[in-house]
C-alpha positions in Angstrom: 91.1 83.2 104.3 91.2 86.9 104.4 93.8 88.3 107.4 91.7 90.3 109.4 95.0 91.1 111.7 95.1 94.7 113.0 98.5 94.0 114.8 102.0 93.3 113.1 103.0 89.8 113.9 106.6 88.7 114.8 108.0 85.3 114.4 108.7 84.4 118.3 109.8 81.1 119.6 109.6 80.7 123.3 107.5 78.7 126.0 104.3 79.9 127.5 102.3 78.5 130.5 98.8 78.4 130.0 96.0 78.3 133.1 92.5 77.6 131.8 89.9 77.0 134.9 89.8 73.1 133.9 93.2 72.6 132.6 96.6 73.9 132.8 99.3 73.6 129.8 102.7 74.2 131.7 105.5 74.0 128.8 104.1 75.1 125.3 105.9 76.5 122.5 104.4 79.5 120.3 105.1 80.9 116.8 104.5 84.0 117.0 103.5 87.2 119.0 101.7 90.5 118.5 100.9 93.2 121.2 97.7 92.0 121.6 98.0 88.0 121.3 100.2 84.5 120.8 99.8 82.0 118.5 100.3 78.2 120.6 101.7 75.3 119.1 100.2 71.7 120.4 97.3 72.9 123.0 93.7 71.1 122.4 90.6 70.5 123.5 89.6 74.4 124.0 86.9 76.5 122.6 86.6 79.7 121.0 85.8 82.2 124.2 87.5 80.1 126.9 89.7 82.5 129.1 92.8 81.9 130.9 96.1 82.9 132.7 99.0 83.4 130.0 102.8 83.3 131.7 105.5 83.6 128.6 108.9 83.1 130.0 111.7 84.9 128.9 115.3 83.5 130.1 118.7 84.6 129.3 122.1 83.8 130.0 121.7 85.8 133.1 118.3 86.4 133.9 114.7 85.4 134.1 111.8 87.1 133.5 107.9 86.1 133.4 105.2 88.2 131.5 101.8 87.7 132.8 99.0 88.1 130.7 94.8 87.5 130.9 93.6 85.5 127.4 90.5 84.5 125.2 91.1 81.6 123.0 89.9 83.2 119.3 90.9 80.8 116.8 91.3 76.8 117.1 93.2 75.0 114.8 95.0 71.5 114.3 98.3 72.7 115.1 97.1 75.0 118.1 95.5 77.8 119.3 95.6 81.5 119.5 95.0 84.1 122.1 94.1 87.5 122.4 95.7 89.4 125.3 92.3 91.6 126.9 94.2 92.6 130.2 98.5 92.7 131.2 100.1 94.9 133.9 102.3 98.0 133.2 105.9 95.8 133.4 104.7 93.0 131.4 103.4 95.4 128.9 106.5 97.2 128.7 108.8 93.8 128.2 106.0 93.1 125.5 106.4 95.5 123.1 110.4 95.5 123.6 110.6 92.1 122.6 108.2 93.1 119.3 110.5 96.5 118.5 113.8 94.3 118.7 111.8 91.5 116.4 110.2 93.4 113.8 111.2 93.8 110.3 108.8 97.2 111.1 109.0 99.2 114.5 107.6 102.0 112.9 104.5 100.4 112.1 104.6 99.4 115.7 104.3 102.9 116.9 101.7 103.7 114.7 99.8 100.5 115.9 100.4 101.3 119.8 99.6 104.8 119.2 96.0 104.0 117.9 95.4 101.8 121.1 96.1 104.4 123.4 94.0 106.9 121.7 91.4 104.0 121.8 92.0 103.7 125.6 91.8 107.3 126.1 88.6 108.0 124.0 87.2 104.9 126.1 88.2 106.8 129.4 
């Protein structure tokens, strides 16, 4: 299958709360994260254009921190599903592409990628 990705992907362990109108998924575990979605291990039963509440929480040593995210299931498979982020506040954002900079084998590409979304955001403005 051909990768139709437009977003560099980083390998990301870490667990995520998913609330779907019907269903909630409190303790999953993803493989990876791009600035614009997660792939999650072990959910079922969800269709391609379901929406729901996304919570990835970060904890440290010290600290604890909870991004909060807006998702549409894309792709089903076996092992889980993944999500594409279509709306995130400012700080969660932020966090967001933080975590991707200090994760990628690439952060350059990563500008180049989150320059061409805000030229798309301001052209759609």
């Amino acid at each position: 299958m051909k990768n139709k990705r437009k977003n560099t992907r980083v390998p990301f362990q870490v667990i995520i709360g998913l609330d779907f109108p019907d269903r909630n998924h409190a303790e999953c575990e993803t493989t990876d994260l791009s600035l614009k979605g997660v792939f999650v291990l072990g959910v079922t039963g969800h269709t391609v254009g379901e929406k729901c509440l996304v919570s990835l929480r970060l904890v440290g040593s010290t600290s604890h921190l909870t991004l909060k995210m807006k998702g549409t299931v894309v792709r089903v498979e076996e092992e889980g599903l993944a999500l594409h982020f279509y709306e995130m506040d400012l700080d969660s954002f932020f966090h967001l592409k933080n975590i991707l900079y200090y994760n990628s084998k690439d952060p350059d590409a990563l500008d180049d990628e989150l320059s061409a979304q805000i030229e798309n955001f301001q052209d759609q403005s």
